[in-house]
C-alpha positions as CSV (number, residue, x, y, z in Angstrom):
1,X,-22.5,-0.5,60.9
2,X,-23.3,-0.7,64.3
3,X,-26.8,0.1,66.3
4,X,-27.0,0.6,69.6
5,X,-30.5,0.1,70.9
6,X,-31.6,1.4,74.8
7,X,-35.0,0.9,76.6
8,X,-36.8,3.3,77.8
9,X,-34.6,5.1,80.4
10,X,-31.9,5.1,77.8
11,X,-29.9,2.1,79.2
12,X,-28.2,0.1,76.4
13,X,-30.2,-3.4,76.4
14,X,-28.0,-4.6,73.0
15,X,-26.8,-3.7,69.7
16,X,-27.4,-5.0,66.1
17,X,-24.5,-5.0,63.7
18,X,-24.9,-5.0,60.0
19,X,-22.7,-5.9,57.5
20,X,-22.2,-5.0,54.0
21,X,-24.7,-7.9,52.3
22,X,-27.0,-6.4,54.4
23,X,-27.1,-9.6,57.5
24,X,-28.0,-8.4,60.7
25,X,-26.6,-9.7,63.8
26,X,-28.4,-9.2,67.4
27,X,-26.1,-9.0,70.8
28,X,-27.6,-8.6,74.2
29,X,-26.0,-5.7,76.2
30,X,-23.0,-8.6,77.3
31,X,-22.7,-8.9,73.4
32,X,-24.1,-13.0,73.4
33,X,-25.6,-13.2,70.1
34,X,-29.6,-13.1,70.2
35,X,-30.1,-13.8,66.6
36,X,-29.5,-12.8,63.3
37,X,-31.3,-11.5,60.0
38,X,-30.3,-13.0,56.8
39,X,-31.1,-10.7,53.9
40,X,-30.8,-12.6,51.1
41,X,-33.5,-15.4,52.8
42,X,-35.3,-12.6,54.1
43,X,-35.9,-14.7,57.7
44,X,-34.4,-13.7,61.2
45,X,-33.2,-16.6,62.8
46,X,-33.0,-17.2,66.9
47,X,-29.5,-18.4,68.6
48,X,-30.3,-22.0,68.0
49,X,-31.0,-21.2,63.7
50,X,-34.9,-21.3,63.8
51,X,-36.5,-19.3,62.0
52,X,-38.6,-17.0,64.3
53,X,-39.8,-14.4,61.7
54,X,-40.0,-13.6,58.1
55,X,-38.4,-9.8,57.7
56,X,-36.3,-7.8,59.9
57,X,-37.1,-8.9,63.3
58,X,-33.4,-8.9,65.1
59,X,-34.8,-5.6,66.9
60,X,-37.7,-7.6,68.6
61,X,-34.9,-10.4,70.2
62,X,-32.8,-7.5,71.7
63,X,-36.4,-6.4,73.3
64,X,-37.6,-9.8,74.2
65,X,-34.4,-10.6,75.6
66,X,-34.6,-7.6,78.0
67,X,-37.7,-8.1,79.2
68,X,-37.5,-11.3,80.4
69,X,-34.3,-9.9,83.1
């Protein structure tokens, strides 16, 4: 499945993609890979492979990311 998430003025700033285990995958808006959730650790992971969060936090990357244009 595939999320599109836009800012406030409704301009894509990145997607997340989620496959069927439930992993979450975080692209920018130029689809470079923010960071991903891993559902069966229950940690989302930066680019690098820290671990930034426990939960569901790949939303929060796409966001971070686009403030910091």
């Amino acid at each position: 499945m595939l999320e599109t998430i836009k800012d406030r003025n409704q301009r894509v700033i990145g997607t997340i993609e989620t496959d069927s285990q439930g992993n979450k995958t975080a692209k920018d808006e130029g689809g470079r890979v923010l960071g991903t959730y891993d559902a069966s650790q229950k940690v989302t992971r930066d680019w690098t492979g820290w671990v930034v969060a426990e939960g569901d936090a790949v939303v929060g990357l796409i966001y971070e990311a686009a403030s910091g244009r």
